[in-house]
Residue frames relative to the residue before (quaternion, step in Angstrom):
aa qw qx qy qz dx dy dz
X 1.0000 0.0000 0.0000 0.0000 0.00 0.00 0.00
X 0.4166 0.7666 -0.2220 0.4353 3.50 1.30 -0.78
X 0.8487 0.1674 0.0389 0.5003 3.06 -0.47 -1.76
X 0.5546 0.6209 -0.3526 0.4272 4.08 1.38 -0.46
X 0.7942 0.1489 -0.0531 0.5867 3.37 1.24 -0.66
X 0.6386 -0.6499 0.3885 0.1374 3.28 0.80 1.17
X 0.4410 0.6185 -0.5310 0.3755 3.85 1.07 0.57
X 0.5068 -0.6984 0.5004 -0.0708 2.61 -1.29 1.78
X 0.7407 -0.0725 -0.0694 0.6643 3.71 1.40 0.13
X 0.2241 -0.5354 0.8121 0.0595 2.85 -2.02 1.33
X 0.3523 -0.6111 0.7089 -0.0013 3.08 -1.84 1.98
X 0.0115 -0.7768 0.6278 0.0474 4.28 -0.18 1.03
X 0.0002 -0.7873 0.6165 -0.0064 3.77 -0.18 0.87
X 0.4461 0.4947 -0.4484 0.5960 3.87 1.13 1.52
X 0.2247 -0.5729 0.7243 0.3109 2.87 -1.78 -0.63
X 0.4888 -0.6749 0.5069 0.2204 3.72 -1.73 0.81
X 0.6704 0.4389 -0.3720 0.4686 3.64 0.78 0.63
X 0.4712 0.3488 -0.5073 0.6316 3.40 1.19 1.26
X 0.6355 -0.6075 0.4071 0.2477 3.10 -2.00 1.39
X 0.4648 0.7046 -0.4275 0.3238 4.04 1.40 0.15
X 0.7077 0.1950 0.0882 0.6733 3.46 0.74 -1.11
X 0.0791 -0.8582 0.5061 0.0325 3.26 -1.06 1.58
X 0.6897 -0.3696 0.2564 0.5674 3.56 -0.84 0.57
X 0.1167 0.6853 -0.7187 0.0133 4.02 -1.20 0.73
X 0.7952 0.1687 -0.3680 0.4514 3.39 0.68 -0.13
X 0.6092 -0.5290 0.3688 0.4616 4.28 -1.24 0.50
X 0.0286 -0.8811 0.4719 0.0115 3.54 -0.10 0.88
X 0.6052 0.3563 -0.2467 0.6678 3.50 1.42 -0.05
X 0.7441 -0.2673 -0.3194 0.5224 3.55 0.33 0.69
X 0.8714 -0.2211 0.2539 0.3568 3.49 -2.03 -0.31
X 0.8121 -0.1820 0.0690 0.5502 4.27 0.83 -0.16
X 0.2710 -0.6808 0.6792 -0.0420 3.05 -1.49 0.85
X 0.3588 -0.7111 0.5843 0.1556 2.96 -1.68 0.37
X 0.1282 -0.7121 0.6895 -0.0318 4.12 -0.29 1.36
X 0.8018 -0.2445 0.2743 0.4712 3.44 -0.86 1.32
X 0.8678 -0.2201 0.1324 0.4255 3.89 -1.28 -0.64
X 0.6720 0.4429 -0.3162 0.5022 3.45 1.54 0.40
X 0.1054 -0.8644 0.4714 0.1397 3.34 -1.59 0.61
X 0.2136 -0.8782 0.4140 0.1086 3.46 -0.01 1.25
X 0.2901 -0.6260 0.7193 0.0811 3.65 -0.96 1.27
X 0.2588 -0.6211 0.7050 0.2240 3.16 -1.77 0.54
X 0.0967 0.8411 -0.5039 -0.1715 3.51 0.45 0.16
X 0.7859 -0.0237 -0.2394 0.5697 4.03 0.39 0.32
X 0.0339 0.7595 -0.6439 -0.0861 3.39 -1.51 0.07
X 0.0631 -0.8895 0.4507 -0.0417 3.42 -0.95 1.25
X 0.5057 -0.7256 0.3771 0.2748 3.69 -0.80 -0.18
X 0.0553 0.8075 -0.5811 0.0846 4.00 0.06 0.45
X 0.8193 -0.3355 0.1229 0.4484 3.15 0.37 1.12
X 0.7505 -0.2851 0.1600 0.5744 3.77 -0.27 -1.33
X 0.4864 0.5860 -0.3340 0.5553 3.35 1.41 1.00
X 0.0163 0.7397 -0.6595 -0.1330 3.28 -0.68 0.94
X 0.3622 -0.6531 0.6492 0.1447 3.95 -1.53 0.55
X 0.1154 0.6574 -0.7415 0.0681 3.79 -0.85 0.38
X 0.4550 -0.5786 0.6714 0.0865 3.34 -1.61 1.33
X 0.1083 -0.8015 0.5872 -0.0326 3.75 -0.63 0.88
X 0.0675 -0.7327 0.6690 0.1048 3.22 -0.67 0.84
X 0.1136 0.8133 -0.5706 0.0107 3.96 -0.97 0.29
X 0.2001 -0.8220 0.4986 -0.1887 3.10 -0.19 1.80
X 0.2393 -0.7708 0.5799 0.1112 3.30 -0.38 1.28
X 0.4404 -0.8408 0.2828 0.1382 3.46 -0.94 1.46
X 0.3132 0.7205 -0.2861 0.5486 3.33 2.38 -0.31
X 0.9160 0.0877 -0.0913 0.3806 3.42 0.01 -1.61
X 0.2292 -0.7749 0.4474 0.3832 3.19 1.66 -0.58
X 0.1455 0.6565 -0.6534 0.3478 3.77 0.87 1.23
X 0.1644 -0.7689 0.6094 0.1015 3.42 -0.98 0.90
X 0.3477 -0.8141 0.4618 -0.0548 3.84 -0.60 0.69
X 0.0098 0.9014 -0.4294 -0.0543 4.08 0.78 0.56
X 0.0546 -0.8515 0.5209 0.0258 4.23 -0.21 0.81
X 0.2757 -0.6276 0.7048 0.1826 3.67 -0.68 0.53
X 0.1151 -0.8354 0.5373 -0.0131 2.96 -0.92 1.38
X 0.0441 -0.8688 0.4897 0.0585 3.93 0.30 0.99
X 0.1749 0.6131 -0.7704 -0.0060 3.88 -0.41 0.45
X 0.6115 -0.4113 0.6345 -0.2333 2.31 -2.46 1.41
X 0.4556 0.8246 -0.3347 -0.0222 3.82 0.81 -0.54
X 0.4046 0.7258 -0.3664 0.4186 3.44 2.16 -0.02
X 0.5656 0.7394 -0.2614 0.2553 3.37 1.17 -0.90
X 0.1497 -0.8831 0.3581 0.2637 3.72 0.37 0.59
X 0.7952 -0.2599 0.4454 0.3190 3.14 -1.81 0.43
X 0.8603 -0.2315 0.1361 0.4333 3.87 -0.38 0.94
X 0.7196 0.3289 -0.3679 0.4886 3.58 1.45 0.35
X 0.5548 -0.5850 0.4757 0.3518 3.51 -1.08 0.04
X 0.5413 -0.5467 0.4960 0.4027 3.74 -1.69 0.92
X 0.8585 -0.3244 0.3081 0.2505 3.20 -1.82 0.29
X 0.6321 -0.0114 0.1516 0.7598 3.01 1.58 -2.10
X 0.5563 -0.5336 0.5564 0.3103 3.01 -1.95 -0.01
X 0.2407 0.8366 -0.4677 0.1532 3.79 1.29 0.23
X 0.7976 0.2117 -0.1894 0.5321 3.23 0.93 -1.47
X 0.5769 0.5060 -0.5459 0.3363 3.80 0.44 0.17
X 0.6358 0.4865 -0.3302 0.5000 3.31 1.16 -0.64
X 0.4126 0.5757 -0.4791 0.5185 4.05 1.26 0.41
X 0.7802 0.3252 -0.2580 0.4678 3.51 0.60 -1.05
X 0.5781 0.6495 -0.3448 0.3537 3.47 0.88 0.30
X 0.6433 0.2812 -0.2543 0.6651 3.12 1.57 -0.96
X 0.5899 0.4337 -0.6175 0.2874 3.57 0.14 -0.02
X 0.6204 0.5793 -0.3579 0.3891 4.04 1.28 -0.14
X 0.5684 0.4831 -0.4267 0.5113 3.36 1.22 -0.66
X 0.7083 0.2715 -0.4313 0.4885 3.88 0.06 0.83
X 0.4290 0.4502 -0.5257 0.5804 4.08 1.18 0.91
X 0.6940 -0.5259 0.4335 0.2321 2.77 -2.06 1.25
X 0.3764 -0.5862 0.6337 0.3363 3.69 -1.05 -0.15
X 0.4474 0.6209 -0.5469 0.3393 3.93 0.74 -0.85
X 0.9091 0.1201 -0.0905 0.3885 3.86 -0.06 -0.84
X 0.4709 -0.6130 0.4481 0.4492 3.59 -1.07 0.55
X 0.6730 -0.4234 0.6022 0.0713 2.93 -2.72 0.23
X 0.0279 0.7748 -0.6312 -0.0227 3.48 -0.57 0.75
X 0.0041 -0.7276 0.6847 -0.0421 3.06 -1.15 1.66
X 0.0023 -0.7652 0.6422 -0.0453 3.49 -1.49 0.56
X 0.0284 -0.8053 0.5916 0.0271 3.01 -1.91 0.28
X 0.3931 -0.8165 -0.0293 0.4218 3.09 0.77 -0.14
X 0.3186 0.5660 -0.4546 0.6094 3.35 1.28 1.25
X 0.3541 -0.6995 0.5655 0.2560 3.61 0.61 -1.24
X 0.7879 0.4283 -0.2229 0.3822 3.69 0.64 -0.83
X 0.8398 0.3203 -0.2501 0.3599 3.52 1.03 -1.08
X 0.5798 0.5494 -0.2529 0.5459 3.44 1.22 -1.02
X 0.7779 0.4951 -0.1241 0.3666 3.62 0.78 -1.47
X 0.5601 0.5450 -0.2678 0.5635 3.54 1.85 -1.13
X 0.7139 0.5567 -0.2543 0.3402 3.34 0.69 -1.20
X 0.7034 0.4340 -0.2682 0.4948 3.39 1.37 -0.92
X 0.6412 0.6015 -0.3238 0.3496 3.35 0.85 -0.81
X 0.5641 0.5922 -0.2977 0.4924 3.34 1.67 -1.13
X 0.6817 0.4915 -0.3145 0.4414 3.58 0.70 -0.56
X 0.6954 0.4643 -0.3043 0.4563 3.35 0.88 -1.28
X 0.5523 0.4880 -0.3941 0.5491 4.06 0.94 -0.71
X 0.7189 0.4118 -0.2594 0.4962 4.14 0.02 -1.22
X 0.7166 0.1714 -0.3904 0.5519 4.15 0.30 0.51
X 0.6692 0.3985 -0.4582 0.4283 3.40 0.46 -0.17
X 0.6861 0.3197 -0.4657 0.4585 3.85 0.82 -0.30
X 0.5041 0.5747 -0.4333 0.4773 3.61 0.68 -0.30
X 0.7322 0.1234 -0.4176 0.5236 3.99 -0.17 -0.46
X 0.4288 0.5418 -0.5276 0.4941 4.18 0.54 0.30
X 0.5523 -0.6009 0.4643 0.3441 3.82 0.37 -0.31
X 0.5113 0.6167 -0.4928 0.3397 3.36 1.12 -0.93
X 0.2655 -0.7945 0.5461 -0.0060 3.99 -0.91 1.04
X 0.5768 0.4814 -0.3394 0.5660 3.56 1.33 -0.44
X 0.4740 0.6514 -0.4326 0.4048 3.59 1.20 0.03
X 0.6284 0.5680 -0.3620 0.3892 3.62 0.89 -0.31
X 0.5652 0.4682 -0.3841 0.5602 3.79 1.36 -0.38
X 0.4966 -0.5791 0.6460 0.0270 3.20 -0.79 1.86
X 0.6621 0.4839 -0.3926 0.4163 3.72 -0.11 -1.29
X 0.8542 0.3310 -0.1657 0.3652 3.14 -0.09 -1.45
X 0.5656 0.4257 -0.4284 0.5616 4.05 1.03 -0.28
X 0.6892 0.5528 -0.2842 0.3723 3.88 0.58 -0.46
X 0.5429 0.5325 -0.3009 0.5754 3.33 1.73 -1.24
X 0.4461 0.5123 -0.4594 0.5722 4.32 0.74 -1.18
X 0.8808 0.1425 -0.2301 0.3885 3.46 -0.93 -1.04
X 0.5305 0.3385 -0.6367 0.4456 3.79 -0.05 0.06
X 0.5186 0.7061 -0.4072 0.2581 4.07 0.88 -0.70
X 0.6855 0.4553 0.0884 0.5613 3.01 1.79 -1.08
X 0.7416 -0.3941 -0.0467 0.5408 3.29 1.46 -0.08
X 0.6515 -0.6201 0.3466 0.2662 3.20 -0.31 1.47
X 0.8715 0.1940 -0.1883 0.4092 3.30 -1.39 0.58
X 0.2580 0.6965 -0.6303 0.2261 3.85 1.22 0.09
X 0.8692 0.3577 -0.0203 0.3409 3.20 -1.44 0.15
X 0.0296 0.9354 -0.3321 -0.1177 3.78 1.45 0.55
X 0.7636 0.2470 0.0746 0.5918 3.25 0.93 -2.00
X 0.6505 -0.4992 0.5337 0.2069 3.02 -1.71 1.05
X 0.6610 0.3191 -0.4448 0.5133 3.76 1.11 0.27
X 0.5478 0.5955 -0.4750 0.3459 3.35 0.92 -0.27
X 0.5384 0.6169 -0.2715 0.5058 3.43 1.58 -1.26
X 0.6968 0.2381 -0.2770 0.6173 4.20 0.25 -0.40
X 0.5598 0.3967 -0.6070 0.4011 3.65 0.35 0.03
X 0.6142 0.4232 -0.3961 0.5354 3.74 0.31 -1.02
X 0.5975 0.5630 -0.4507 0.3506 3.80 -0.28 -0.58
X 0.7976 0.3300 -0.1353 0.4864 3.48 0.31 -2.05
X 0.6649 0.4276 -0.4779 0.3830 4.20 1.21 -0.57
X 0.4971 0.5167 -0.4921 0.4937 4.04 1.41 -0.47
X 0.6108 0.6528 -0.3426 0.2888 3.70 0.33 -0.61
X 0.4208 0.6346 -0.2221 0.6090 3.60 1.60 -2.05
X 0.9259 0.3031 -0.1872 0.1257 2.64 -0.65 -1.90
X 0.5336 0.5437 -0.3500 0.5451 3.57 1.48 -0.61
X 0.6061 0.5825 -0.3364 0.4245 3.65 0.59 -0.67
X 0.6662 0.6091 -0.1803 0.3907 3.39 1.03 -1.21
X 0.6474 0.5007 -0.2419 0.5212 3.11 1.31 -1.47
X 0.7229 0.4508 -0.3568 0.3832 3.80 0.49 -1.17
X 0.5245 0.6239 -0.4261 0.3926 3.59 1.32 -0.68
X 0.7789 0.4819 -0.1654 0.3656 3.18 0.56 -1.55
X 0.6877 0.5135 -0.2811 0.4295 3.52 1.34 -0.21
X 0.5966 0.5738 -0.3583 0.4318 2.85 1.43 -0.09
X 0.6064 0.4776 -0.3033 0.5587 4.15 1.33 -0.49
């Protein structure tokens, strides 16, 4: 799905040593082989509670090669919400400098709470600095994607997490635009 549609970053909002979310990328050594693809870690770094890994994935047929910012998230609990919105809002600006041409893969390992919750944010600042103003009713951008897969967005804390990280994060921008 990756490398078929040319997304340019996977958002992991898990960790790969729980039985939810299996191993997809060669984490014990440098590349692997996945059916007609071969994935290289070729860097991997720390940014606080965020690790990044440069991916290279090279289909072995055409030898088309295919490059993915991985971000995982793995502090993020299991059906509750981080402390702050510091480090989701890290993975937010490191997107506001990714193309738009291709989609975003986010996950966790349900999909709905960790994965709704981010996605709601990441859709509600990006239409909001677009102008788009009906973007601020949560309900209705949440109701679309439960429309699309049920349960986005589980707990009523997940709901004020998205609220207070669209909140940060708009704050952040106006700060920063002023210097």
């Amino acid at each position: 799905m990756v490398f078929e549609n040319s997304c340019p970053v996977i958002v992991m909002l898990t960790k790969f040593d729980i039985v939810k979310c299996d191993e997809y990328l060669p984490l014990s050594k440098s590349q692997e082989d996945y059916g007609r693809l071969n994935i290289k870690i070729v860097e991997t770094r720390q940014d606080g509670e965020l690790t990044l890994r440069s991916v290279k994935v090279q289909h072995k047929e055409s030898d088309r090669v295919h490059t993915v910012l991985h971000i995982q998230h793995s502090t993020w609990p299991d059906h509750g919400v981080p402390n702050d919105s510091s480090t989701v809002r890290k993975i937010l600006k490191r997107l506001y400098y990714v193309g738009k041409d291709h989609p975003i893969v986010a996950h966790c390992s349900a999909g709905i709470g960790r994965t709704g919750a981010y996605i709601t944010i990441h859709n509600t600042v990006e239409r909001i600095l677009r102008g788009d103003q009906a973007a601020t009713n949560l309900v209705e951008t949440v109701g679309k994607f439960r429309s699309q897969r049920p349960g986005i967005v589980q707990t009523e804390e997940q709901y004020k997490f998205c609220y207070h990280a669209i909140v940060d994060e708009l704050k952040d921008l106006i700060r920063n635009s002023k210097h």
